[in-house]
N, C-alpha and C positions, 0 to 999 in steps of 0.2 A: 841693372847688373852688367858689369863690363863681360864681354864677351872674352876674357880670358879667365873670368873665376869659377868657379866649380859649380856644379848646377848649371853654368850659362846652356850649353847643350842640349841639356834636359829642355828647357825653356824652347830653346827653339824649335825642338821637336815634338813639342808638345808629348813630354814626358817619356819620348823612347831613345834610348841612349846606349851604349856600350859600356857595362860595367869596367870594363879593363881600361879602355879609353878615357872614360873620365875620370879611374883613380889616377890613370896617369899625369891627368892635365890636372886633378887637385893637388898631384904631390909637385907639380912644374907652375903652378900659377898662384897658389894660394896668398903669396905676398903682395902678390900684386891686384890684391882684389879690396873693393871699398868697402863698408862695414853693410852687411847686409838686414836689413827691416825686414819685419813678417807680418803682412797683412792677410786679412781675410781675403782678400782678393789674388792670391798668389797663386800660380797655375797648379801648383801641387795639392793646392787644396782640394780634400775632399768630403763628402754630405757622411755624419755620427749622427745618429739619433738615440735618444735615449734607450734601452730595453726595458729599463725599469726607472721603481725609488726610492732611496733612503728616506726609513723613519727610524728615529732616536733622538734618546735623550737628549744627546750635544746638538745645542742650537744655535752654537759660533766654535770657529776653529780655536783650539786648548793644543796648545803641545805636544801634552802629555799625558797620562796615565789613561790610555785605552784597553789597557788588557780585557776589564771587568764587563767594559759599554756592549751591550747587546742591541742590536738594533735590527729591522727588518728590512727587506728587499721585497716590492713588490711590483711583478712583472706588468709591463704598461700593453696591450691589447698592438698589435696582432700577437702576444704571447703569451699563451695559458698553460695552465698546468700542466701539457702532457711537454711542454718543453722544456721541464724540470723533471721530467720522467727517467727516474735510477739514478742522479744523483744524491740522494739520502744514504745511497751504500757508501759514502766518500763522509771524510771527516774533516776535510777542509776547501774550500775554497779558495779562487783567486778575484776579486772585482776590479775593474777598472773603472773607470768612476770621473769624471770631470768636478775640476776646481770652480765650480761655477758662480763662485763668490769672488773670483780673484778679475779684477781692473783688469782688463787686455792691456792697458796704457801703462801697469805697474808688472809685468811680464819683464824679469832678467833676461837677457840672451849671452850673457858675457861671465864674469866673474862676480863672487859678493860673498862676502863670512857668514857661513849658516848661522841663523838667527842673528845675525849682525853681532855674534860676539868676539867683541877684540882678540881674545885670547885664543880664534882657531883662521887656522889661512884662509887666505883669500880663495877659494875655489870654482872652477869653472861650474855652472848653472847643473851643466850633466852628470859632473860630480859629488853631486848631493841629490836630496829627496825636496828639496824646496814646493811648495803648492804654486810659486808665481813662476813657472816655469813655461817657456814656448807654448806649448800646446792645451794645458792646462788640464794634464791627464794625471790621475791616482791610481796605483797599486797600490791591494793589500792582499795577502794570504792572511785569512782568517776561519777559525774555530766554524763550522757547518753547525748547528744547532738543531734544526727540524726543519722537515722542509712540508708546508700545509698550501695543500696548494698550487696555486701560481704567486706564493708568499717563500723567503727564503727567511731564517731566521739564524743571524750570525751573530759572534763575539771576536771582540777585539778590531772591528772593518772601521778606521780613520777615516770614518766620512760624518759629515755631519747632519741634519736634518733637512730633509729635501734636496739630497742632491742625488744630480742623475746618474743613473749608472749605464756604463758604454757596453761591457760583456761583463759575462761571469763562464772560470772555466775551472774544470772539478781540479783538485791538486793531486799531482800522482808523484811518486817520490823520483822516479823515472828523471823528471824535468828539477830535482837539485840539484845544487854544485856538485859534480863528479870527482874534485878537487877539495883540498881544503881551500877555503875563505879565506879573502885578506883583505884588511882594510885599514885605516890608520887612525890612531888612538882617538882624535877630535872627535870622530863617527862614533864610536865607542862614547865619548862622555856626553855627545849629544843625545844618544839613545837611550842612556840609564834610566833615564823615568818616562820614556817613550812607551812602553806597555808594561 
């Protein structure tokens, strides 16, 4: 990494840097920096371990129609039941969840047409919901169903069967848009058969 692109700092300091400082040297240097790779070996990395694991019915990635799919979460040991203790008074959930079927080697970092269709822009990686994404992380706010256990049981969670899941955190209305929503029609006709 050239020592005038963003992050470089970070790197030298083994991750302690000046927030104000380095916005300023990314809004002063950005042009002039080489196109950056992300290995597993990169100083910012850090150790995920699973919490749990999806079981369901979907046993490869489908697009579309999740609203119905029920599926289970069940907590992986050091975590038991009493760490599910009082979320069954909450009606929804959030899971994060890794893409763990996705090639590190087919990982976007740039620009690409959701689902590769012609007909929507070309949009930066962050600007979509894409699963080959940097990190190879999932969100979903999904329907709580019962919780048995150190077993969670949800509807509507876009994960597929055996995948690991990062956290789970209860949904409070608190934490949605405080605004109205905006987004631009492509997302909109991507999403129609999406649950």
């Amino acid at each position: 990494m050239s020592p005038d692109c963003p992050g470089a700092a970070f790197h030298r300091t083994g991750g302690v840097s000046s927030p104000v400082r380095e916005t300023a040297r990314s809004a002063l240097a950005i042009d002039r920096c080489e196109t950056a790779t992300m290995t597993s070996s990169d100083d910012e990395s850090f150790p995920v371990r699973p919490i749990g694991l999806v079981s369901s019915s979907r046993l490869r990635t489908i697009d579309d129609d999740w609203a119905e799919v029920v599926a289970t979460i069940t907590l992986l040991p050091p975590f038991g039941a009493s760490a599910l203790a009082g979320l069954e008074e909450f009606s929804h959930v959030e899971v994060i969840f890794s893409f763990h079927g996705v090639d590190p080697d087919g990982v976007f970092t740039a620009t690409r047409r959701p689902r590769g269709n012609p007909d929507w822009p070309e949009v930066g990686i962050f600007a979509q919901r894409a699963k080959d994404r940097p990190n190879r992380l999932g969100l979903s706010t999904c329907e709580l169903v019962a919780v048995r256990g150190h077993t969670l049981e949800v509807r509507a969670l876009d994960a597929i069967d055996g995948t690991p899941v990062v956290d789970i955190k209860p949904y409070m209305a608190e934490f949605a848009p405080r605004r109205d929503v905006r987004q631009p029609l492509w997302s909109h006709e991507l999403m129609a058969g999406y649950f």
